[in-house]
C-alpha positions in Angstrom: -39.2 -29.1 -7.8 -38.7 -30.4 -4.5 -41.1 -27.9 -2.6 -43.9 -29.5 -4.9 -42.6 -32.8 -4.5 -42.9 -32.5 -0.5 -46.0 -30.4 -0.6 -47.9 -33.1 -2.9 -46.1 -35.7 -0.2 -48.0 -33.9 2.8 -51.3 -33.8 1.0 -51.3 -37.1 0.3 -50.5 -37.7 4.1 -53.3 -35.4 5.1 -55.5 -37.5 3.2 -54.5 -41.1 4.0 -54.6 -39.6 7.9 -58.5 -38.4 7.3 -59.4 -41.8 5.4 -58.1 -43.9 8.7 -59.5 -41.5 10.6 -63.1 -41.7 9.3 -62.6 -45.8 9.2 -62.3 -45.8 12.9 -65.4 -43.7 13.4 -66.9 -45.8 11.1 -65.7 -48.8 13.2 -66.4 -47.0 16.4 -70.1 -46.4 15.5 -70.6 -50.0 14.5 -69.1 -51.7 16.7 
């Protein structure tokens, strides 16, 4: 239980880091 609680914890990490990340590109290429 808490190996899939922290494992769903990271992914949603992983993917909150990738959408920021692609806003600043994003940002970077139209600015």
């Amino acid at each position: 239980m808490e190996f899939r609680k922290m494992k769903g914890f990271t992914v949603t990490s992983v993917k909150t880091s990738a959408e920021d990340l692609i806003l600043n590109i994003v940002k970077f290429y139209e600015a």
